[in-house]
C-alpha positions in Angstrom: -16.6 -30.0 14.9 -18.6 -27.3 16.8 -17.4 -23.6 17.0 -17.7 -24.1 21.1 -15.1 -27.0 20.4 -12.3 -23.8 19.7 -13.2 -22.3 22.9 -9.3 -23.3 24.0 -8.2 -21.2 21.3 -10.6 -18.2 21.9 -9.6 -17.9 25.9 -6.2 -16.8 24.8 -6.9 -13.9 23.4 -9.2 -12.0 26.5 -8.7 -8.4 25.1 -9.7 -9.1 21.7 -12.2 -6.4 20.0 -14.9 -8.7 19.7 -17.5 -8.3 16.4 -20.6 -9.3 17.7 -23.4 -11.3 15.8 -26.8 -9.3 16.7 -29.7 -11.7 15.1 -33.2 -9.9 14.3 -36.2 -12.0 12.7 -37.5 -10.0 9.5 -40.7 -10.5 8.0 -39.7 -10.8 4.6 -41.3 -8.3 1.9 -44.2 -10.2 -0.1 -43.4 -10.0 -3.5 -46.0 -9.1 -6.2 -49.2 -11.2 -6.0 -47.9 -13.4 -3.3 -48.0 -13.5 0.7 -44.5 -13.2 2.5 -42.3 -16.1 1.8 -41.9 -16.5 6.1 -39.2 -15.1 8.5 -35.9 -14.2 8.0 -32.8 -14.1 10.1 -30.6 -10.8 9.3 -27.6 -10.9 11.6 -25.5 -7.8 11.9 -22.0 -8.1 12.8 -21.0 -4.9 14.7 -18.5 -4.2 17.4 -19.9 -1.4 18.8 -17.7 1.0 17.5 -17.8 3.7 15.4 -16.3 3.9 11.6 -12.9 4.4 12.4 -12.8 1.0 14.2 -13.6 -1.4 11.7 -15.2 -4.9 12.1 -12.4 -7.7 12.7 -12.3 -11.5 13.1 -11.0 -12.6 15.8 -11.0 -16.5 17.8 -13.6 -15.2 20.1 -15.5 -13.4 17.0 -15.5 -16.6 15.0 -16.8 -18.9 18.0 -19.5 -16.5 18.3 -20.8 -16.4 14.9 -20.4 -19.8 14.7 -22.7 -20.4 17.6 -25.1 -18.5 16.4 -25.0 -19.8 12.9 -25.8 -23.5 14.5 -28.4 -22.2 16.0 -30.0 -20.7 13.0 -29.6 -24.1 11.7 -30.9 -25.8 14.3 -33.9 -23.2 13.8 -34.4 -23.8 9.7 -34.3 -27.3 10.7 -37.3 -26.7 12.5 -39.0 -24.9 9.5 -39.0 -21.4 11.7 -37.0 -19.3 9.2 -36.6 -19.8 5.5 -33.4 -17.9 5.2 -30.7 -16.1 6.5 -28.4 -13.0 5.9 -25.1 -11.3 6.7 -24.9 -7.6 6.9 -22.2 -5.4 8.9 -22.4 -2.2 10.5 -22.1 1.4 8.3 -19.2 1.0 6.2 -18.1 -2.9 6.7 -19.8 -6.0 5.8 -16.0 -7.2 7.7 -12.7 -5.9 7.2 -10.9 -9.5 7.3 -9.0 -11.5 10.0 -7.8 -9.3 13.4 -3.8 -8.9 12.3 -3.5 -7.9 16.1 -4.3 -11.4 17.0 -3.0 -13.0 14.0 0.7 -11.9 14.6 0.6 -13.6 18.3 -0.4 -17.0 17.3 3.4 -18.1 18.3 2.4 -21.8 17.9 1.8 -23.5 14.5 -0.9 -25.3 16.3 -3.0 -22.2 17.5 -2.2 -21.3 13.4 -4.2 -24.3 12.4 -6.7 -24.0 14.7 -7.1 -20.5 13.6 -7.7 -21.5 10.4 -9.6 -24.4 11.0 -12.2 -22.4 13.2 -12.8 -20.0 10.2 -13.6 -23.4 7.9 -16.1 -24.7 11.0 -17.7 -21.5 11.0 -17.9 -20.8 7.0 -18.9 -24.4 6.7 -21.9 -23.8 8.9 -23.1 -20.4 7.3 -23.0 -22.3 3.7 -24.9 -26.0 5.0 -27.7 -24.0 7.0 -30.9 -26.3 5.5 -31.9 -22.5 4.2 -30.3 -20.2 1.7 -27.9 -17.8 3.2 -27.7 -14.4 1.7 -24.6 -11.9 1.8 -25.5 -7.7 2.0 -22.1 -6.6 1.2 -22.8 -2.9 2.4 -18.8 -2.1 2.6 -15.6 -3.2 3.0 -15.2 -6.6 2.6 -11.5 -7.8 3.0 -9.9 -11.3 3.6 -12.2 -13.1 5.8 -14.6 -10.8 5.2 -14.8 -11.5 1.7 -15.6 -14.9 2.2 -18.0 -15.2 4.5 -19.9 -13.4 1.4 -18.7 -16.2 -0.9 -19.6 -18.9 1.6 -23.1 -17.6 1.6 -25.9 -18.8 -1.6 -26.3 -15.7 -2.8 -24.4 -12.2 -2.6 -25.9 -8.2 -2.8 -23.3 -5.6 -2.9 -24.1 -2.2 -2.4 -22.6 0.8 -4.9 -20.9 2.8 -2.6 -19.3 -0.3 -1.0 -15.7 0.0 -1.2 -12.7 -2.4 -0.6 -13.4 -5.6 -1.5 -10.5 -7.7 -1.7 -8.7 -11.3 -1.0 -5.1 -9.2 -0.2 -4.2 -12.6 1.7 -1.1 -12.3 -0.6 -0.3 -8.8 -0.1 0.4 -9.4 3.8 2.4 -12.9 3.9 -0.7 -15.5 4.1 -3.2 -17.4 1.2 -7.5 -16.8 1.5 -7.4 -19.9 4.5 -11.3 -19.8 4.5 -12.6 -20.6 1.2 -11.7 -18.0 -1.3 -9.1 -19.9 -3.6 -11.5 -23.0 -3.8 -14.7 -20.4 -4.3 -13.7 -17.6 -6.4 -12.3 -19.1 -9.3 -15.4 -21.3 -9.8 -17.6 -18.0 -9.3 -16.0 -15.7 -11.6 -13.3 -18.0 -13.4 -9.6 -18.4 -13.3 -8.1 -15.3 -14.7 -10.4 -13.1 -12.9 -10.1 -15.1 -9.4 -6.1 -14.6 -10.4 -6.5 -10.8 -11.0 -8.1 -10.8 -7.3 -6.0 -12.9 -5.4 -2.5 -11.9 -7.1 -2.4 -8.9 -9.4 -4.3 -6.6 -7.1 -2.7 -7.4 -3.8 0.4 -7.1 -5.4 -0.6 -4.2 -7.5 -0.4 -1.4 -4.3 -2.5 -3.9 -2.6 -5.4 -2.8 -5.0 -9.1 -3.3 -4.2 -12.4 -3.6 -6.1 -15.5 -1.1 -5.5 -18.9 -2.5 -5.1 -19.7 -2.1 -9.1 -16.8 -3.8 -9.8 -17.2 -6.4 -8.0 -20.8 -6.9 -9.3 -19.4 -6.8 -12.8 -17.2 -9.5 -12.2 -19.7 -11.9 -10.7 -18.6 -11.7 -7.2 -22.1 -10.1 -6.2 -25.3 -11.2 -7.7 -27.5 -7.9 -7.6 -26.4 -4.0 -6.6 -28.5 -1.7 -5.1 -27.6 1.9 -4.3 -27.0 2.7 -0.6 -29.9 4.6 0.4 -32.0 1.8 0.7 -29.4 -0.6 0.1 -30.9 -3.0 2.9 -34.5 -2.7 2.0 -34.0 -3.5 -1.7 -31.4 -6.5 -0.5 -34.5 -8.2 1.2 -36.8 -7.6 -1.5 -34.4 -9.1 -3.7 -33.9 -12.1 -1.3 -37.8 -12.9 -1.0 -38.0 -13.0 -4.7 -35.2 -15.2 -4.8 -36.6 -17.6 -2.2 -40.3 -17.9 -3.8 -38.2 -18.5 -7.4 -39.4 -15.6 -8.9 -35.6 -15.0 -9.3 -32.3 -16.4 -10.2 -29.1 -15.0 -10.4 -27.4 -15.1 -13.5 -24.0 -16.2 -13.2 -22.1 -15.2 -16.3 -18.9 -15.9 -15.3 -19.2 -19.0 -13.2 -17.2 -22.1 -14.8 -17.3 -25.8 -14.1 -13.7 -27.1 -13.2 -14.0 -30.7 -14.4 -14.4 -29.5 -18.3 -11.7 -29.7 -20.8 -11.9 -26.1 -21.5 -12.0 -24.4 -18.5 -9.1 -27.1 -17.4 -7.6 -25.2 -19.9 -8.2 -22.0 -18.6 -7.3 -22.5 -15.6 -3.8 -23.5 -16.3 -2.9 -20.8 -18.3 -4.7 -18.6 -15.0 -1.8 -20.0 -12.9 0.9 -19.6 -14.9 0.1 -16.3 -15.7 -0.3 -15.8 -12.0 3.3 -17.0 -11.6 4.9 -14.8 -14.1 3.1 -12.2 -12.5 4.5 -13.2 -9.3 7.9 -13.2 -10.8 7.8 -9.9 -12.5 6.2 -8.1 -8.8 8.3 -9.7 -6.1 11.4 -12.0 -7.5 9.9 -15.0 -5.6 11.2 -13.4 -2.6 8.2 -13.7 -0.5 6.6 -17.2 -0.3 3.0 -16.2 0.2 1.8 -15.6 -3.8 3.7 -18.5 -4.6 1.4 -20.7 -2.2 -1.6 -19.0 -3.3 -1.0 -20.2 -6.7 -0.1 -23.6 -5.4 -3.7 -24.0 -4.2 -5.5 -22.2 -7.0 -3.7 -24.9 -9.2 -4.0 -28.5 -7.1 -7.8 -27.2 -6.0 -9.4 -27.2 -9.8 -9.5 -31.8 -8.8 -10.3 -31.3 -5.1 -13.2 -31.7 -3.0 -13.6 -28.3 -1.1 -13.0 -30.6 1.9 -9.5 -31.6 0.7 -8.9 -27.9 -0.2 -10.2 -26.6 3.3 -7.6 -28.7 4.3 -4.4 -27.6 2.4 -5.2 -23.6 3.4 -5.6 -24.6 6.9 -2.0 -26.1 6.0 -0.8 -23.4 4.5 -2.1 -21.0 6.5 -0.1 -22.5 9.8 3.0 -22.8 7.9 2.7 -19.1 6.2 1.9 -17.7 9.9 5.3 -18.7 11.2 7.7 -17.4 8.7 9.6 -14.1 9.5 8.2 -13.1 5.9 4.6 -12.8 7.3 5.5 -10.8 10.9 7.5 -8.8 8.5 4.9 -8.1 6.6 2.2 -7.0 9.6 4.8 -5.3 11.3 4.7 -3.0 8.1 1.6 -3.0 7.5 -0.4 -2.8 10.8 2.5 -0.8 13.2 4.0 1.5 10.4 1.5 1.6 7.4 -1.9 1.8 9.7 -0.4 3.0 13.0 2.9 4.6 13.0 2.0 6.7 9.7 -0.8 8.0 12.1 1.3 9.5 15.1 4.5 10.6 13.3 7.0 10.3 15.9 8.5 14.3 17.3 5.5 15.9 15.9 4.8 18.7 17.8 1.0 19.7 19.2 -1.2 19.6 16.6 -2.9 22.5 18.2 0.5 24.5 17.8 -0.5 24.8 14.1 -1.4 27.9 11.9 -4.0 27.8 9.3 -3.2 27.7 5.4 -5.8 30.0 4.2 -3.9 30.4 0.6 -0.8 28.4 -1.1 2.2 29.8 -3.3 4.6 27.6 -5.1 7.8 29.2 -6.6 8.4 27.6 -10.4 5.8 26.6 -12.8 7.5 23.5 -14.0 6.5 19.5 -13.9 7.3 19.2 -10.0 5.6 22.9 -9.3 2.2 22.5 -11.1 1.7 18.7 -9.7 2.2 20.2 -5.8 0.1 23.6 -7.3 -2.5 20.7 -8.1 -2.4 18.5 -4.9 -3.1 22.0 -3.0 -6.0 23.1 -4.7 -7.5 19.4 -4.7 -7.1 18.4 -1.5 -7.2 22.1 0.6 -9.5 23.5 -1.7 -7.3 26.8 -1.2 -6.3 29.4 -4.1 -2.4 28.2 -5.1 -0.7 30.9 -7.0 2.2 30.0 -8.9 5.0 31.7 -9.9 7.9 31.9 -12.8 10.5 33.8 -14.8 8.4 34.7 -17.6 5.1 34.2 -18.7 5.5 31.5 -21.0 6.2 29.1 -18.2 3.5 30.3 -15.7 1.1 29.6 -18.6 2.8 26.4 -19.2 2.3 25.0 -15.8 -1.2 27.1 -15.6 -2.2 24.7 -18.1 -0.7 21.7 -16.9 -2.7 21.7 -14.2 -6.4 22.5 -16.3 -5.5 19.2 -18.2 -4.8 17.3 -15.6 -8.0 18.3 -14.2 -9.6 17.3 -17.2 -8.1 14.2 -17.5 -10.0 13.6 -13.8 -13.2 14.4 -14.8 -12.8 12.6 -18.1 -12.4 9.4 -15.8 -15.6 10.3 -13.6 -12.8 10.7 -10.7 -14.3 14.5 -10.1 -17.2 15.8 -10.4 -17.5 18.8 -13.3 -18.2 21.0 -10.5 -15.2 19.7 -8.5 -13.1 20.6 -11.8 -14.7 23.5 -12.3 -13.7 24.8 -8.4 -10.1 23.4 -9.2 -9.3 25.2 -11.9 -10.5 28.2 -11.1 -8.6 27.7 -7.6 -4.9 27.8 -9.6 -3.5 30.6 -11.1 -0.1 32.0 -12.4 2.1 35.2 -12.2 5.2 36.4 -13.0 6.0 38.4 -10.2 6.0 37.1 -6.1 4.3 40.1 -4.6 1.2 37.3 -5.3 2.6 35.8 -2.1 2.1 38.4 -0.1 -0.8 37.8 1.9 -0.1 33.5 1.6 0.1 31.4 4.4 2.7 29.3 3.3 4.8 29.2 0.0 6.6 26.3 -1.4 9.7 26.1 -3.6 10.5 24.4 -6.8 13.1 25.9 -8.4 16.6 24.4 -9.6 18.2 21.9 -7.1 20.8 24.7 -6.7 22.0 25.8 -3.3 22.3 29.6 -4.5 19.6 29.7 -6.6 17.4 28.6 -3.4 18.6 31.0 -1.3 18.0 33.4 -3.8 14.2 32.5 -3.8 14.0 32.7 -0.4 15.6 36.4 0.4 13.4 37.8 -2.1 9.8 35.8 -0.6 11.3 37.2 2.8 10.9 41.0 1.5 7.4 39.6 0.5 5.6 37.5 2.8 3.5 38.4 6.1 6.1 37.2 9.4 3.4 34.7 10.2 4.0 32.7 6.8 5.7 29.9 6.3 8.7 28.8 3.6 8.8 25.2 2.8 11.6 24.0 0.2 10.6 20.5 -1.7 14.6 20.2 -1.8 15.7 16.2 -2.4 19.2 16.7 -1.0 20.3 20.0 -0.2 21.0 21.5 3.4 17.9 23.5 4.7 20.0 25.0 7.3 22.3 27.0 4.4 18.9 28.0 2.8 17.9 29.7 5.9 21.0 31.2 7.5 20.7 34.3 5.8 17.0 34.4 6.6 16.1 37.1 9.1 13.2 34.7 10.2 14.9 30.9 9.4 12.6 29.7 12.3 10.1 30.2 9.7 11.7 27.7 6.7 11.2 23.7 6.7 11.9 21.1 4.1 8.8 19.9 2.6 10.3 16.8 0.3 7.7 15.5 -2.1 7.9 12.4 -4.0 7.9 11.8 -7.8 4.7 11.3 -9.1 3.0 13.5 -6.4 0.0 12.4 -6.7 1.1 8.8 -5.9 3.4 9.3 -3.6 2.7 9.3 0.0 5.5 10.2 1.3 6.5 13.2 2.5 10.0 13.8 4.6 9.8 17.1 6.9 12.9 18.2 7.2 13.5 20.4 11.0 16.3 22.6 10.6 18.3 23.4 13.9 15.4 27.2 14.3 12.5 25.7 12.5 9.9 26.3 15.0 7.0 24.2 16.7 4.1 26.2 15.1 6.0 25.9 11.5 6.8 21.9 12.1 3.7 21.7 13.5 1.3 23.7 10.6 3.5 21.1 8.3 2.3 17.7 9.6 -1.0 19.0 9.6 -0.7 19.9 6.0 0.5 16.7 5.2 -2.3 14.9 6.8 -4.7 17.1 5.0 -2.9 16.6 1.6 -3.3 13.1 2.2 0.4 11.9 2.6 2.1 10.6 5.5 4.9 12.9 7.0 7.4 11.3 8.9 10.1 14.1 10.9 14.1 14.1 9.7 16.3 15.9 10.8 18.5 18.3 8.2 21.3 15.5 6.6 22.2 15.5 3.1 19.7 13.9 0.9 17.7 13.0 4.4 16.5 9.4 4.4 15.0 7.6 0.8 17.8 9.4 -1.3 20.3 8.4 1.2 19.5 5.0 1.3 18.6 4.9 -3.2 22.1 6.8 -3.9 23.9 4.5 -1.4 22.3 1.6 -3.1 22.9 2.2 -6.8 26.2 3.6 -6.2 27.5 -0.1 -4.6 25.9 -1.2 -8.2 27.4 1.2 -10.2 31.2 0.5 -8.7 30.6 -3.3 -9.1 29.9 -2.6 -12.6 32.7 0.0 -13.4 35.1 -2.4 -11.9 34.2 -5.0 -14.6 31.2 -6.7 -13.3 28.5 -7.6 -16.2 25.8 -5.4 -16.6 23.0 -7.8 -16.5 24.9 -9.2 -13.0 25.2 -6.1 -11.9 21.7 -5.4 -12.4 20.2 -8.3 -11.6 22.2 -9.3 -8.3 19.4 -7.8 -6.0 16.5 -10.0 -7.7 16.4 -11.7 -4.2 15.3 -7.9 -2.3 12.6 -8.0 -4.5 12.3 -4.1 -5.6 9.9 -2.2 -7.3 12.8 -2.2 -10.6 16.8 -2.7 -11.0 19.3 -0.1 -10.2 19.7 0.7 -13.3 16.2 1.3 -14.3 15.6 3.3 -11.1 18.6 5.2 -12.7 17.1 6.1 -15.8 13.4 6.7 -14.7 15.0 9.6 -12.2 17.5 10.5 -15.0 20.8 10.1 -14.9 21.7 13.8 -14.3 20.1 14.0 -11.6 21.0 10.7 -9.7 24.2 11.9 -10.5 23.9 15.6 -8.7 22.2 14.0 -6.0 25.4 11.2 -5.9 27.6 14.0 -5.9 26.1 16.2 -2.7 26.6 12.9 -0.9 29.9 12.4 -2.1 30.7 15.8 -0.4 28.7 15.5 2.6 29.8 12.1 3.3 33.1 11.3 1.4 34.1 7.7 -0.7 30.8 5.6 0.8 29.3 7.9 -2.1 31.2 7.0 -5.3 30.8 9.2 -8.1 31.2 7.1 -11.4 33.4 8.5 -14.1 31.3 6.4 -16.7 28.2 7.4 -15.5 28.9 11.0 -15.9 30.6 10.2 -19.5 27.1 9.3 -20.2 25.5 12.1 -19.2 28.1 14.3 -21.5 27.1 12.6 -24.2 23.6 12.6 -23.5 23.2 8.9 -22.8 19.1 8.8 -20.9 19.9 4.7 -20.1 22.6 2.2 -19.9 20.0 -0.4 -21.4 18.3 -0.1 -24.6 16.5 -3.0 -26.8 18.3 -5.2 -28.9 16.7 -6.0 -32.8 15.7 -9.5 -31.2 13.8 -7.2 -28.6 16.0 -8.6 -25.3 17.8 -5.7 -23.4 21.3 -5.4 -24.1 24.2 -2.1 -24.1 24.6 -0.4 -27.0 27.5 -0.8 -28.4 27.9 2.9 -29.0 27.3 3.5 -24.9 30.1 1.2 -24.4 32.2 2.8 -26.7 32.2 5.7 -24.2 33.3 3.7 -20.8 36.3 2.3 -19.5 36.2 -0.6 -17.0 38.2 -2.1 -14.3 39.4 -5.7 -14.1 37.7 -7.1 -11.0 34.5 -8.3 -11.8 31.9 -10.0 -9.3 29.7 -12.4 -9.3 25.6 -11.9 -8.5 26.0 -13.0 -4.8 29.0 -11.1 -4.2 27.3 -8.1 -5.5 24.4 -8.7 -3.0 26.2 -8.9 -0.2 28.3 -6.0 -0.7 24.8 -3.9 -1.3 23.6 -5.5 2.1 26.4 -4.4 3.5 26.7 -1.0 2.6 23.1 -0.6 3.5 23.2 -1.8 6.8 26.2 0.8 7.6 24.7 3.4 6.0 21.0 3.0 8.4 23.4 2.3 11.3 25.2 5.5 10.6 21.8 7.7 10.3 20.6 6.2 13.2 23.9 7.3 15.0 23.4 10.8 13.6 19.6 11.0 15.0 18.5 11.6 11.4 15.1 9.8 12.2 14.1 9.1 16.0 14.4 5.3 15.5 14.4 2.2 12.3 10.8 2.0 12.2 10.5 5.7 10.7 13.8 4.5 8.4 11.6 1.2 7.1 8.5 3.3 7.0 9.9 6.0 4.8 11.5 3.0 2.5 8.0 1.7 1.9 5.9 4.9 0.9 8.6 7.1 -0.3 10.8 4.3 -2.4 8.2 1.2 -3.2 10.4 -1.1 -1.0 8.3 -4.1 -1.0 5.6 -4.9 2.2 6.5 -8.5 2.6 10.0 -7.3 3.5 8.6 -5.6 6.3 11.0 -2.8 4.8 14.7 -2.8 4.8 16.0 -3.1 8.0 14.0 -6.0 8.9 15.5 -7.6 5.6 19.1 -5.9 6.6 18.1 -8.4 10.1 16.6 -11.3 8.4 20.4 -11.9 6.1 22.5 -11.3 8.9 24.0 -7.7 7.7 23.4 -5.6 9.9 25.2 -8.0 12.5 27.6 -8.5 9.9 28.6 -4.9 9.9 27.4 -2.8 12.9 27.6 -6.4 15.7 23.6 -6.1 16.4 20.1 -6.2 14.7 18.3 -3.0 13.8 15.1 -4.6 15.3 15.0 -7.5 18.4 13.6 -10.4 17.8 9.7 -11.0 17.8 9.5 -7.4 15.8 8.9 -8.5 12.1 10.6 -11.6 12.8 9.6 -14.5 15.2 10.2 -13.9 19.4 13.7 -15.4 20.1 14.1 -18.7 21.2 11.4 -19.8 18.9 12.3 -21.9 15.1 10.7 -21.6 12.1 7.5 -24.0 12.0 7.0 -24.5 15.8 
């Protein structure tokens, strides 16, 4: 087939962003002793947009590139070019498939064609009569990707950044050649480690160096001349003066490497198993291909993604996925919804945090990294400002010790963070931060005595996880001025940040703190004042339904286990004992009071924590996790155990009336900023699309409040339309 032959598929989509395929004949460099090897056809993909809009393939895209590919072959047929190459515009080589479009193919058929159009077009770039050459000058994601590994040969610049297959991180499989190419390129285990442990590793990508180290790329040149060298390189390789050395590169059909790549698979399925549960279907297929593709034909492989592709397209798993992705991750995240006018807010010219301990100096370090402000901390005694003091220096050392900073970079951290035990440090700050105690007195406390401190301008921020920011500020002779600033444990992992609007918080305050956020690099999302706001509301609510169905005599390890099928980050119980169970437990009981029996408090949990219990689960002498018998000494159970699926569904359930309720109660201006805090703030996976679209997808939240948190045709397919169509 002929690209022009998917013209039916490209009219549908008028207002795609096309990326354009500019062609310019080169003169290729003459390399030492020799007369240039002919002309050369570079062509620059570009949509005429600046960095921020990033290169996409779309239907219209793809028919264009593959037009002008056949004519490049049409012209190396006539022995007017003796190559051609692929570049992108600043930044991009491409940055994969158009998700935009993607998520409106509403037919399997347009799915196939889809994928079938990206095969034509590939096909064409890799069968020109001429070598092709790839100048991977940035991000190269998805389709991107493999229009370099359809190409001969492969430069990658080494400032290039993002390169990645993430196909399995958002709900499809590579449709365009990347599970047939890649493992014969690099081998099995590393084509796994791109295609399946890095998407679902935080949806992890490789820079230009590694990619060149793994084989993906040929030859690296440094940006500055990145182009220039990449033709120079190419001439030599066309007059044979060089090869590239393919280390890595294995041949399917020998014993060995058959071999290998079995044990690549099922390594990649117990990966699969220990990331997601099998509760998304995508890695799973990706794996599927990898394996049946070592005996295929690329033909007969092209022809199983384009399969694949259709089918994965159609599942509520994928739209899920996009929806979180693209319209929270990428666009929501972006314009926080009740921000005020950015303009509204005040500069932060210097940063105090109150407490020196583990939570303090990591927010005393993300200030001083990302504003490049002095941070003054602050504590009872010296011992512990000199404690956190240094935290911070080794942490800055452990940076530069990893090349991540520059020893000049360190150099301006540390010297940015210092330590005192008295506040009148603060008095000339901008904005001052607490992390003292989760105490309610103890807070307020902190706060009075900044109050006698502080300039009227600055503001008060408290990192509080549960407790009420309007008591903190009631006594406050400015509590416009005070705002909850809820970090997330690590912080410099995190994203999250929940910015908590008391009933007098002001514009200018609300407003100065989404600006910090975006300038610390998190992703603020507005709540209003509720005990334990939104990821703690949700976390407590969930482990506590656990908890009871374990205290009234459910298993452990069913009680543990039972929501395998949501796919989380860890169990319950693990989440339990990573957070500690005193404080999971302090958290459990401010909900208990602010919201009565929904929050159980467990007698045997706190039985545990008097006896200074850290986990339920320890390791057996035949290594398997298993109770102590000295822990179980200590509880007392009920005599109503449930089984897995009952446990799940009651979990569902409570979940479901617990959202519905915070939506009632205007805790967050709608379920998207509920699924978005979910995913940044508590791991909940991406190819859930969050929770609520889960709560949708198993019928709870009609279950329990009589309607969907989200209509149809958001993160799930438009009503009216089946599975497959």
């Amino acid at each position: 087939m002929s690209a022009v032959d998917f013209t039916q598929l490209a009219v549908l989509f008028p207002n795609e962003t096309v990326t354009h395929s500019y062609v310019q004949d080169i003169e290729l460099p003459a390399p030492a002793g020799q007369g240039s090897p002919g002309t050369f056809a570079l062509i620059t993909l570009d949509n005429g947009l600046d960095h921020s809009k990033p290169t996409t393939l779309g239907p219209n895209t793809l028919v264009e590139l593959g037009t002008v590919l056949e004519e490049l072959r049409e012209r190396a047929q006539r022995g007017e070019i003796v190559g051609v190459g692929v570049t992108g515009k600043p930044y991009y080589l491409v940055a994969g498939a158009d998700l935009s479009t993607v998520k409106t193919l509403d037919k399997r058929e347009h799915g196939l064609w889809m994928a079938q159009l990206g095969h034509d077009v590939y096909s064409t770039l890799a069968n020109l009569g001429v070598p092709s050459f790839a100048f991977i000058n940035g991000a190269a994601l998805g389709g991107g990707l493999e229009i370099a590994l359809q190409s001969t040969y492969r430069t990658v610049s080494t400032g290039a950044g993002a390169l990645a297959l993430p196909e399995a991180f958002i709900g499809l499989v590579p449709g365009w050649g990347g599970v047939y190419i890649l493992p014969r390129l690099i081998g099995p285990e590393n084509a796994v480690k791109v295609m399946i442990e890095n998407p679902l590793s935080n949806n992890r990508t490789l820079t230009g160096p590694q990619a060149f180290e793994l084989g993906i790329a040929d030859a690296m040149f440094e940006p500055a001349d990145f182009l220039e060298q990449s033709l120079a390189w190419a001439a030599k390789v066309i007059t044979g003066e060089t090869t590239a050395e393919r280390a890595n590169a294995v041949a399917p059909a020998d014993p060995d490497t058959a071999t290998r790549w079995a044990a690549a698979v099922s390594a990649g399925r117990a990966l699969v198993e220990a990331k997601t549960s099998n509760a998304a279907p995508a890695p799973a297929k990706v794996l599927d291909i990898l394996e049946g593709n070592r005996t295929m034909t690329q033909a007969e492989s092209a022809a199983l993604e384009c399969e694949t592709l259709a089918e994965l397209m159609q599942t509520d798993e994928f739209r899920a996925t996009v929806y979180a992705f693209l319209d929270l991750v990428q666009k929501r995240s972006k314009r926080p919804a009740g921000a005020p006018d950015r303009k509204l807010a005040r500069p932060v010219t210097k940063v105090g945090v109150v407490g020196a301990g583990l939570m303090a100096s990591q927010l005393a370090l993300l200030f001083a990294r990302q504003l490049k402000v002095p941070v003054v901390m602050t504590d009872i005694d010296q011992a512990r400002v000199d404690k956190g003091v240094g935290y911070v220096h080794a942490e800055v050392d452990k940076l530069l010790g990893k090349k991540r900073i520059s020893q000049d970079a360190a150099n301006r951290t540390k010297a940015l963070v210092t330590g005192s035990v008295s506040k009148d440090v603060f008095a000339d700050a901008d904005f001052v931060i607490e992390a003292v105690f989760e105490e309610l007195n103890v807070k307020k406390q902190v706060f009075a005595e900044l109050e006698a401190i502080v300039t009227p301008e600055c503001i008060l921020a408290t990192n509080t996880s549960s407790l009420s920011v309007t008591a903190m500020a009631e006594d406050l002779k400015h509590p416009e001025r005070l705002v909850g600033f809820h970090f997330f444990n690590p912080v410099a992992v995190m994203p999250l940040l929940e910015i908590v609007r008391a009933p007098r918080t002001d514009d200018a305050v609300l407003a100065t703190a989404f600006e910090l956020a975006k300038a610390l690099k998190k992703t603020g999302v507005l709540v209003k004042d509720a005990a334990a706001f939104v990821v703690n509301r949700i976390l407590l609510r969930l482990m506590g339904e656990v908890t009871a169905a374990f205290d009234e005599g459910t298993p452990a390890e069913v009680a543990d286990d039972a929501l395998r099928p949501m796919g989380l980050p860890m169990t319950p119980f693990t989440l339990g004992a990573m957070v500690g169970l005193p404080v999971a437990q302090h958290v459990q009981e401010s909900l208990h009071a602010a919201f009565g029996e929904r929050f159980t408090v467990s007698a045997n949990l706190q039985k545990l924590i008097d006896n200074g219990v850290k986990s339920l689960w320890a390791r057996g002498g035949d290594g398997q996790q298993e109770i102590p018998q000295s822990t179980l000494s200590l509880m007392s159970f009920g005599t109503n155990p449930s089984s897995s699926e009952e446990v799940l569904r009651r979990t569902q359930d409570a979940l479901a009336e617990e959202i519905g309720l915070m939506l009632e109660e205007g805790v967050v201006a709608g379920p998207e900023d509920i699924d978005l805090c979910m995913i940044l703030g508590a791991g909940w996976p991406m190819f859930l699309g969050g929770i609520t679209p889960y709560l949708d997808r198993v019928g709870a939240s009609e279950r329990v409040n009589g309607k969907r948190f989200l209509p149809p045709g958001v993160a799930s397919r438009p009503a009216g339309q089946p599975a497959g169509v």
